[in-house]
C-alpha positions as CSV (number, residue, x, y, z in Angstrom):
1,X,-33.3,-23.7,25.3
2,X,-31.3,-27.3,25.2
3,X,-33.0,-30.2,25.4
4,X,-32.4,-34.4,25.3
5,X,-30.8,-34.2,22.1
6,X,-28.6,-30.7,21.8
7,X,-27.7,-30.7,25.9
8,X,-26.6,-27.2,27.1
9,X,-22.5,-26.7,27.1
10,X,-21.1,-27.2,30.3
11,X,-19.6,-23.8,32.1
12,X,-15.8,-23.1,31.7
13,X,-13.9,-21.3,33.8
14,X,-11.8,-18.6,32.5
15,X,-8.1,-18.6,33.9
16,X,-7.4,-15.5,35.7
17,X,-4.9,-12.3,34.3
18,X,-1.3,-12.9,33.2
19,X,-0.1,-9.6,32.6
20,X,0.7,-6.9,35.0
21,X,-0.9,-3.3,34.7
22,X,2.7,-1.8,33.8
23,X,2.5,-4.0,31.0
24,X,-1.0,-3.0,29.6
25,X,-0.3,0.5,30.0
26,X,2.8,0.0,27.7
27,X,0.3,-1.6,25.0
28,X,-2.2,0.8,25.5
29,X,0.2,3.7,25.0
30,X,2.0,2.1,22.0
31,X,-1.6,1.7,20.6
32,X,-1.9,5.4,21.4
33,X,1.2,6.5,19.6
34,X,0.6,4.4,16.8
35,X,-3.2,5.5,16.2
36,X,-1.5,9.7,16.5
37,X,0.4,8.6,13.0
38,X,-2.6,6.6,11.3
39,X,-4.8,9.8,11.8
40,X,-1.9,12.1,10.5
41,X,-1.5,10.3,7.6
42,X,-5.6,9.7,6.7
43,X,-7.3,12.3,8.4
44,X,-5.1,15.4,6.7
45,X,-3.4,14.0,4.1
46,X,-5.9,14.2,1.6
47,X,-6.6,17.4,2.6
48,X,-3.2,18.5,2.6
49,X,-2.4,17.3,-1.1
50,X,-5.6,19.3,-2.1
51,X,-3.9,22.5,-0.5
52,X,-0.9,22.3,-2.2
53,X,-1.9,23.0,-5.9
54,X,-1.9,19.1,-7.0
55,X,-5.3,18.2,-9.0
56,X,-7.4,16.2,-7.0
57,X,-7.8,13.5,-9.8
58,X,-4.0,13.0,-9.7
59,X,-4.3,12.6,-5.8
60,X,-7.1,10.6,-6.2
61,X,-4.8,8.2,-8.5
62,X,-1.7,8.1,-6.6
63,X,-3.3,7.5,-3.4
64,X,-4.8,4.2,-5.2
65,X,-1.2,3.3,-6.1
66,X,0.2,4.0,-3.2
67,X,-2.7,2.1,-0.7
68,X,-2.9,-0.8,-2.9
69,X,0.6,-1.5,-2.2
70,X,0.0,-0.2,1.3
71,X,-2.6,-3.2,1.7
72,X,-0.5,-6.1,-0.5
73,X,2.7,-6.0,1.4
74,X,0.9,-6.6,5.0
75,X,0.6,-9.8,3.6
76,X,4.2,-10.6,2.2
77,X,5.7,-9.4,6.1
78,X,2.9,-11.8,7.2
79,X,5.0,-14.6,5.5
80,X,7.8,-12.9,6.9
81,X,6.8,-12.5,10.3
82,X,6.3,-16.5,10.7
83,X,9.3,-17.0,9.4
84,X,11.6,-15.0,11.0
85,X,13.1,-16.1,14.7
86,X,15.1,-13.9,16.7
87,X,17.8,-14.9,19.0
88,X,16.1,-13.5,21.8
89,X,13.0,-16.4,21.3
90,X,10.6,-13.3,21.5
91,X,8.3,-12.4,18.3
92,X,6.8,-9.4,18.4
93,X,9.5,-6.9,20.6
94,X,12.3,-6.5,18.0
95,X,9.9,-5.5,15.6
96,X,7.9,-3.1,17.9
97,X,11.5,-1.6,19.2
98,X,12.6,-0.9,15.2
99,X,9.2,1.0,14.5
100,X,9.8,3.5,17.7
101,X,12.0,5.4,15.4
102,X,10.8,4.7,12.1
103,X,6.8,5.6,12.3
104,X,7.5,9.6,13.3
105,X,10.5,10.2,11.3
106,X,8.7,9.0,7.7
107,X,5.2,11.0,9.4
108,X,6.5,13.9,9.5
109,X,9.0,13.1,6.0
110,X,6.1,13.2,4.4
111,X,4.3,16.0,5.2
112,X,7.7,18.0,3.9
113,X,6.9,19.0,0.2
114,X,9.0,21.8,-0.6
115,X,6.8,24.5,-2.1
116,X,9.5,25.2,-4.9
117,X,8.9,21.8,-6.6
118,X,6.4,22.1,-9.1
119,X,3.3,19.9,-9.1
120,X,4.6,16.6,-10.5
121,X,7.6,16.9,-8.3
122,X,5.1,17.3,-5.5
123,X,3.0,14.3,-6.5
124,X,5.9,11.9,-6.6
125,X,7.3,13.5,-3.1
126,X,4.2,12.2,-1.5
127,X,4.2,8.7,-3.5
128,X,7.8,8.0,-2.4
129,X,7.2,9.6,1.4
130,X,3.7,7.5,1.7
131,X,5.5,4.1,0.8
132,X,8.4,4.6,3.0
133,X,6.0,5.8,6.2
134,X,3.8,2.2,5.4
135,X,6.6,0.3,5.3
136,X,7.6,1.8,8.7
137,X,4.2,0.8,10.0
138,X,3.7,-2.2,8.4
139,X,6.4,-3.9,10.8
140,X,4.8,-2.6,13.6
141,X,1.1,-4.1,13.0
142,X,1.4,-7.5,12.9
143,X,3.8,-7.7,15.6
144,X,1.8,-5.6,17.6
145,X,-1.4,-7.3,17.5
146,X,-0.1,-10.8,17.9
147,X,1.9,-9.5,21.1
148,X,-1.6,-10.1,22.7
149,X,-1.5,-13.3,21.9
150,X,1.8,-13.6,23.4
151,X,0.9,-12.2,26.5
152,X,-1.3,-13.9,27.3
153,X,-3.3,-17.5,27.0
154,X,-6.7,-15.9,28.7
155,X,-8.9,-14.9,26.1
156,X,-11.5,-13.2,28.1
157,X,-8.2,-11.1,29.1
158,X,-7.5,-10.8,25.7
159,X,-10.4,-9.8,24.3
160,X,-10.4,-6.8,27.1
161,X,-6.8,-5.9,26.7
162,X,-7.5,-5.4,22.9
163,X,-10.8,-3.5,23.4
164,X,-9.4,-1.3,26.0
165,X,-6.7,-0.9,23.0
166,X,-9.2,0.4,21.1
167,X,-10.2,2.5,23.1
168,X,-6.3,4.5,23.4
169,X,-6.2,4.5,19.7
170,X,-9.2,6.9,19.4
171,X,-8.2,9.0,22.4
172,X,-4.8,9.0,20.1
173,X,-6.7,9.4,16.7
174,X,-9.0,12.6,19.1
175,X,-6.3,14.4,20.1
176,X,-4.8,14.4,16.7
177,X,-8.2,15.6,15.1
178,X,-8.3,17.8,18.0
179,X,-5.1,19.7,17.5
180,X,-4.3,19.0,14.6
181,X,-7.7,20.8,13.0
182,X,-7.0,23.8,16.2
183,X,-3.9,24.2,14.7
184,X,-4.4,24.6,11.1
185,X,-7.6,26.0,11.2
186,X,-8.1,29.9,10.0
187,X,-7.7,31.3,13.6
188,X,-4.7,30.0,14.0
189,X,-3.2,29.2,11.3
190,X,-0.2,27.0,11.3
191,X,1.2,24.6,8.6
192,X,0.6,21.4,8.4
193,X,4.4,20.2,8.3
194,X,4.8,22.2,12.1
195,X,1.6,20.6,13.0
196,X,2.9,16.9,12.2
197,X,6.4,17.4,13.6
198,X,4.6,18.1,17.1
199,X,2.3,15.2,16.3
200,X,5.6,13.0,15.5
201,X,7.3,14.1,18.3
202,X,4.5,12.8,20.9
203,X,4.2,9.5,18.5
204,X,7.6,8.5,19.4
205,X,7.3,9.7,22.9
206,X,3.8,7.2,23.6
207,X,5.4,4.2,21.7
208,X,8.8,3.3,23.6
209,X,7.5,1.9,26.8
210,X,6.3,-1.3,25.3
211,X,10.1,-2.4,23.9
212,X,10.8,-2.3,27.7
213,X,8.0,-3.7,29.5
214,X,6.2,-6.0,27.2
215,X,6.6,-9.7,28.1
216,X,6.0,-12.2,25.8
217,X,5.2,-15.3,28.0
218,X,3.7,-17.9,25.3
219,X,6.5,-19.0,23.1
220,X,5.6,-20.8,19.5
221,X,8.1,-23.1,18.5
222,X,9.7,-22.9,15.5
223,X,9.0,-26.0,14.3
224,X,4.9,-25.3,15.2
225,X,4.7,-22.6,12.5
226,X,6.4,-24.2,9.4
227,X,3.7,-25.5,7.0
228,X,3.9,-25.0,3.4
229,X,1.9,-22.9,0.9
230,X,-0.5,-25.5,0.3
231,X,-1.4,-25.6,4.1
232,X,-1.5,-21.9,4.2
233,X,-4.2,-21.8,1.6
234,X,-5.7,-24.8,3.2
235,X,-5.8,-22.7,6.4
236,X,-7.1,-19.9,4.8
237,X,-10.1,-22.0,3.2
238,X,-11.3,-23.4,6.1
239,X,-11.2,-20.0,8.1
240,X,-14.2,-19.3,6.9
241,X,-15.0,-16.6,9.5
242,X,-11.8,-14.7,8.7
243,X,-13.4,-13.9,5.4
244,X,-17.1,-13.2,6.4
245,X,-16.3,-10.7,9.4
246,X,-13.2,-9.0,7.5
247,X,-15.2,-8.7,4.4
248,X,-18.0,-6.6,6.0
249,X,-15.1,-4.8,7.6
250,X,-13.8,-3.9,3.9
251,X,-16.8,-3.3,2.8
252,X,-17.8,-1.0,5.6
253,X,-14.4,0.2,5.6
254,X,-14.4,1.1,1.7
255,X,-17.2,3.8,2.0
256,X,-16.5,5.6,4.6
257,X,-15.3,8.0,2.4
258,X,-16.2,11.0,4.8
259,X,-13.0,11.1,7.6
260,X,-10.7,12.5,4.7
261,X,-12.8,15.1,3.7
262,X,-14.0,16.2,7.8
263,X,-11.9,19.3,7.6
264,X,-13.5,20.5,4.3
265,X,-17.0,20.0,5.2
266,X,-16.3,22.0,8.1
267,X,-15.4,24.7,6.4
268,X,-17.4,24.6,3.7
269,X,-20.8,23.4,4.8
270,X,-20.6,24.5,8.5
271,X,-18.3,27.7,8.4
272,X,-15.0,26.9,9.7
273,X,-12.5,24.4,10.5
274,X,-13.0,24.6,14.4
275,X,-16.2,23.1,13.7
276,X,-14.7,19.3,13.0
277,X,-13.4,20.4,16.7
278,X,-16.8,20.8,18.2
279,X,-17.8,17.8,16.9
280,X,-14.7,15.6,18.0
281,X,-15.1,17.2,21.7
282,X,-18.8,16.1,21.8
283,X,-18.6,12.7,20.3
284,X,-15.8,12.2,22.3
285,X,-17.7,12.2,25.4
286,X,-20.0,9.7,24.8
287,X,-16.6,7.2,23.8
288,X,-15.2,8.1,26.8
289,X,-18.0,6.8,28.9
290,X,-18.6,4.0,26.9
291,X,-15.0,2.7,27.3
292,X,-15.3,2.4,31.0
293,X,-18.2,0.0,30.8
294,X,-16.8,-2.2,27.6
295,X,-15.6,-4.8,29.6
296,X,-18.4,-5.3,31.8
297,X,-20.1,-5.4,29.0
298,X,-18.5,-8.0,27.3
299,X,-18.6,-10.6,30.6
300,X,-22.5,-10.4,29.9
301,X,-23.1,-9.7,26.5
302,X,-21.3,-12.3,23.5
303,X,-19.2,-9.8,21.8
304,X,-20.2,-9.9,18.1
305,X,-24.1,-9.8,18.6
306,X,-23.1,-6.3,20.2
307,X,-20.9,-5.6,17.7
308,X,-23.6,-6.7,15.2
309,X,-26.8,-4.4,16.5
310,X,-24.3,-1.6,16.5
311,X,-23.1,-1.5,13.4
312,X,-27.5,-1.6,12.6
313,X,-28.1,1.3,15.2
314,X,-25.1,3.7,13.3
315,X,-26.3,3.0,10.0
316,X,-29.7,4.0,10.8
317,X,-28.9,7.2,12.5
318,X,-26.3,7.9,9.4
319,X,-29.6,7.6,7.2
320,X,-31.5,10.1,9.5
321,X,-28.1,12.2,9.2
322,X,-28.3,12.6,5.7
323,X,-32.1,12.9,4.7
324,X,-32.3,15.5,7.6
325,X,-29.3,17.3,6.0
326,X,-26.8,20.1,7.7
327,X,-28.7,23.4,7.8
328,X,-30.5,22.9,11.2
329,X,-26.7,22.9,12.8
330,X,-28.4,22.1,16.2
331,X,-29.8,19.3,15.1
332,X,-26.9,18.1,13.0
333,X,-24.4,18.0,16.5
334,X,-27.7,15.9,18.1
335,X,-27.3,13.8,15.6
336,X,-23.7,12.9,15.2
337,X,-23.7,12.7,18.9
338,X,-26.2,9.8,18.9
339,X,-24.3,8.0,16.4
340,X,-20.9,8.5,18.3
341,X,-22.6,5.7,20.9
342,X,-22.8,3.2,18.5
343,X,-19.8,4.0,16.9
344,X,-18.0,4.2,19.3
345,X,-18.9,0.7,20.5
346,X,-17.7,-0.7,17.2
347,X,-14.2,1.6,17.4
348,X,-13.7,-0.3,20.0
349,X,-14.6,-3.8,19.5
350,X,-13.3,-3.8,15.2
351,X,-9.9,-5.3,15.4
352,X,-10.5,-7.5,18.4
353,X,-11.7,-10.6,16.2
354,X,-8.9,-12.0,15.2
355,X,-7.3,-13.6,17.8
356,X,-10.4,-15.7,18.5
357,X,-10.2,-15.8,13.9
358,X,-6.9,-17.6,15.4
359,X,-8.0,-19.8,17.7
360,X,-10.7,-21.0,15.3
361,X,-8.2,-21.3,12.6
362,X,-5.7,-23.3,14.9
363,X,-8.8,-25.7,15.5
364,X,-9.9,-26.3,12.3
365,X,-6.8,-27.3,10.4
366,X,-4.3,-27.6,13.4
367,X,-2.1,-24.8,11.9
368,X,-1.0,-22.0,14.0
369,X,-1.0,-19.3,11.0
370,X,-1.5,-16.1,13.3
371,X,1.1,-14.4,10.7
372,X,-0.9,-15.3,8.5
373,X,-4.2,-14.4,10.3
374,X,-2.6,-10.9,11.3
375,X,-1.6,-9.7,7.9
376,X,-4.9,-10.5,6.5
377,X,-6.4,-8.4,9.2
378,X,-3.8,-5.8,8.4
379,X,-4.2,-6.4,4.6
380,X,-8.1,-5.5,5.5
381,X,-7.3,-2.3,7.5
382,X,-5.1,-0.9,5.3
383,X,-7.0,-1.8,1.9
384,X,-10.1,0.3,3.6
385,X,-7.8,3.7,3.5
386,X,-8.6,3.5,-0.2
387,X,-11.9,5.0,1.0
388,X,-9.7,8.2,0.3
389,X,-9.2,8.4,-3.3
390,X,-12.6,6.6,-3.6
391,X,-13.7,9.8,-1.6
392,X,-11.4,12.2,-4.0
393,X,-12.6,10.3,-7.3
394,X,-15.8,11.2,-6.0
395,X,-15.7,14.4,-5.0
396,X,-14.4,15.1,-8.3
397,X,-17.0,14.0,-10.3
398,X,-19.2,17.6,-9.1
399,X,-16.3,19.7,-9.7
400,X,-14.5,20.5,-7.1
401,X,-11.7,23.0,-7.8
402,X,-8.2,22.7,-6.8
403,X,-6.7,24.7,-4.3
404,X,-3.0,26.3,-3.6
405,X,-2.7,26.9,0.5
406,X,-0.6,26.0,3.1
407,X,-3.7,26.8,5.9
408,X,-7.5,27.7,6.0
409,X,-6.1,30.9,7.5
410,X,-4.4,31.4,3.7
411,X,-7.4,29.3,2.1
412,X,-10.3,32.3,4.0
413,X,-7.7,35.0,2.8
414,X,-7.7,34.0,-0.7
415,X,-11.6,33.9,-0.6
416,X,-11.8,30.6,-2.8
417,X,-15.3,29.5,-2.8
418,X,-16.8,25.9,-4.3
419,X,-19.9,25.5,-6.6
420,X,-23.3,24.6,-5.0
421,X,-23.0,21.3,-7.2
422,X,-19.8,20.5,-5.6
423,X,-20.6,21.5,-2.0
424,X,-23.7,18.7,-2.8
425,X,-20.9,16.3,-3.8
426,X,-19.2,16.9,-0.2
427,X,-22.7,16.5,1.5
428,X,-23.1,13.0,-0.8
429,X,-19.9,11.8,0.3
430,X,-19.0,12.4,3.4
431,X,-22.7,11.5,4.6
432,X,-24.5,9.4,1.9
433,X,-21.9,6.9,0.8
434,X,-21.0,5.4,4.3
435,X,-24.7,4.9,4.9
436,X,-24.6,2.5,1.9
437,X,-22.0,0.6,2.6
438,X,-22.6,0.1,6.0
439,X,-26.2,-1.3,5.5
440,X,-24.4,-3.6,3.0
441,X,-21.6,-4.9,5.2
442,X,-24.0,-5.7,7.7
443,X,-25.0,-9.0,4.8
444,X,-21.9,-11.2,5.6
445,X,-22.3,-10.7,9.3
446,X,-25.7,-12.3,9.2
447,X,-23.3,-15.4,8.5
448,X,-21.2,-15.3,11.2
449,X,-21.8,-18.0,14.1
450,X,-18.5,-18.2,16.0
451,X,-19.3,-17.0,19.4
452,X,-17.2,-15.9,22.9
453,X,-17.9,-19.3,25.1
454,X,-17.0,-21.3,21.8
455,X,-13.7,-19.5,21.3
456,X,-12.9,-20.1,25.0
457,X,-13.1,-24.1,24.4
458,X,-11.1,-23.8,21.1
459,X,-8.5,-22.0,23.3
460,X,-8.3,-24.5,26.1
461,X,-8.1,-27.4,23.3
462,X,-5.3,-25.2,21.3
463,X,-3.3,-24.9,24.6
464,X,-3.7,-28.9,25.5
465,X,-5.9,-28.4,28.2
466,X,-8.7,-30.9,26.7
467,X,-8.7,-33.5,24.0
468,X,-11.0,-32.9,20.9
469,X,-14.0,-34.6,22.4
470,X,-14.0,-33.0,25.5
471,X,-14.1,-29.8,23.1
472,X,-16.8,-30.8,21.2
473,X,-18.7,-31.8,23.8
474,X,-18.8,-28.0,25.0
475,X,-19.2,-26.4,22.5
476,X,-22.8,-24.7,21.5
477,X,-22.6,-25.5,17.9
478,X,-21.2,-27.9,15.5
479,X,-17.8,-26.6,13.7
């Protein structure tokens, strides 16, 4: 309640939308197309290196390798991106238009390991396939999430085209767990190479509209985004929200050692790989509905408090998850259903911070860093794919044996059976460890203040629509 002393902000009204629905629909679908590789490359990969006689504790090792670099050189293009000025005077289009190509030829390159080579040959395939693939993707991150910012000055309209974003990257992500885990499974029985060519094939297919009908209306200037180091670090410092929400996100992100290993605890715990179908069908449902009521949600609701009592809800039904265990199957779907709400809700919602990390950035120092902003973002999403080999590392611990198989089709054939300690290891894994670090994540997030009606007032001063008083005068808190 305000009172004498702390007087209530006054209103502001939101601008209305700048894009066109041709244009969303190109972001969404490049979203889409982009989200179909991501899940190719995390949600079988691991999988697929088990199957192809490599020990898991080398996997484990290379992946580290390979997705620390993966997370360190987000931030180098983020130098690179504020730098670089095309002729055109647009930021974000030339490199969306040069990833187009790139992201399904290096997804399906390296899901192409000749069975002659032997296993060190094998291991250095994927090293070498995995770094070209993130290099492809790594121009097409940044780019892509600051192409909102280009769009358009509205944040509200922001915030909604990014959620909505969201939202086509998990229907992307779904139908790649959903075919992809059809297709490979024991009933049917195809390889995963002919399974990620279709899934490349569809990648390109979803990402070209947005070279051709993106606009980028807002414009930096050159000259705004020069600053030195020293203000870059400066920038950085006083961003103090950038770190707090992004390092509950790595932290969140870290542990969720499960996704890599869905396919195996299908088949293994649960009787076959269809089952990881089941479930994505069913949770699916729940998201579905969900995303057609987000952004009526968010004109009422202040974005992170719901983001913030739904990363609490999904952490407490992943405790009831694992204490209730998998052998009542029924039970188990009820479950993981219930969750899907919740998690679905922060799906959506995960990578729509930074722009307002921008804005608030842009206040506080007067530097307009989104590069920078962008690639830490990136840095933060691609650093969590380490969750992996933290998941392998694990895993391996209860000893798991190694596999040689192309399919579960050839896996079921072979008859190749785990030990009861290492089917625990799975359950521990892929249903204890996200539990914990999800109840730790939520510890920074008790520390975040910035909210949506604050961000709007940063934006209007950003843009030159009030003076710093006026600003300060609005907003609810002191920054």
């Amino acid at each position: 309640m305000a009172d004498n002393k702390h007087p209530a902000p006054a209103p502001v009204a939101a601008p209305p939308k700048q894009t066109t629905f041709k244009e969303r629909l190109a972001y969404w679908l490049y979203f889409y197309g982009q989200s179909m590789s991501w899940q190719a490359l995390n949600a079988f990969l691991a999988t697929y290196l088990m199957m192809v006689g490599i020990d898991i504790t080398k996997i484990a090792t290379a992946m580290v390798f390979v997705k620390l670099w993966d997370s360190i050189n987000d931030t180098i293009f983020g130098v690179i991106f504020d730098k670089v000025h095309f002729k055109s005077g647009n930021k974000n289009i030339p490199w969306l238009r040069m990833t187009v190509i790139l992201i399904p030829l290096m997804t399906i390159f390296v899901y192409l390991i000749p069975d002659s080579l032997n296993p060190t040959a094998k291991l250095a395939w994927f090293i070498v396939g995995y770094l070209l693939w993130d290099a492809s993707y790594t121009l097409s991150d940044i780019p892509l999430y600051n192409m909102s910012t280009a769009m358009t000055t509205n944040t509200e309209e922001r915030s909604g085209m990014l959620s909505i974003a969201r939202v086509w990257a998990m229907a992307g992500g779904l139908l790649v767990t959903l075919m992809g885990s059809f297709l490979v499974s024991e009933r049917i029985g195809m390889s995963f190479t002919k399974t990620v060519a279709i899934i490349a094939f569809l990648v390109f297919l979803t990402m070209i509209p947005l070279g051709f009908r993106g606009k980028e209306r807002i414009k930096i200037k050159p000259a705004e985004e020069k600053y030195t180091f020293r203000r870059m670090f400066k920038y950085l410092g006083h961003n103090k929200y950038l770190f707090l929400y992004y390092g509950a996100y790595v932290i969140s992100g870290l542990t969720g050692t499960g996704a890599a290993l869905g396919l195996f605890v299908s088949y293994y715990l649960f009787g076959s790989a269809l089952f990881t179908t089941l479930l994505s069908i069913l949770t699916a449902i729940p998201i579905a509905i969900e995303s057609l009521f987000i952004n009526r949600i968010l004109k009422h609701v202040d974005k992170f408090r719901f983001y913030f009592w739904c990363e609490v809800a999904s952490v407490s039904v992943g405790l009831i998850i694992y204490l209730v265990g998998y052998r009542n199957v029924v039970l188990y779907i009820a479950l993981v259903v219930l969750q899907a709400l919740p998690l679905g809700f922060l799906m959506m919602l995960n990578l729509t911070f930074t722009p307002d990390l921008v804005e608030y950035g842009r206040y506080k120092t007067g530097i307009d860093a989104r590069g920078i902003a962008f690639a830490f973002q990136s840095f933060a999403a691609k650093f969590i794919s380490l969750a992996q080999p933290i998941g392998l590392f694990i895993l391996g611990l209860f000893g798991w044996i190694s596999v040689n198989a192309s399919s579960f089709a050839e896996l079921q054939a072979k008859h190749i059976t785990q030990s009861s300690m290492a089917l625990n290891g799975l359950w521990i894994t892929s249903a204890l460890i996200p539990v914990i670090g999800g109840a730790i994540s939520l510890i920074p997030l008790l520390f975040y203040k910035l909210n949506d009606k604050d961000v709007q007032v940063m934006a209007r001063f950003n843009n030159g629509e009030i003076t710093r008083e006026e600003a300060e005068k609005s907003l609810s808190r002191k920054y």
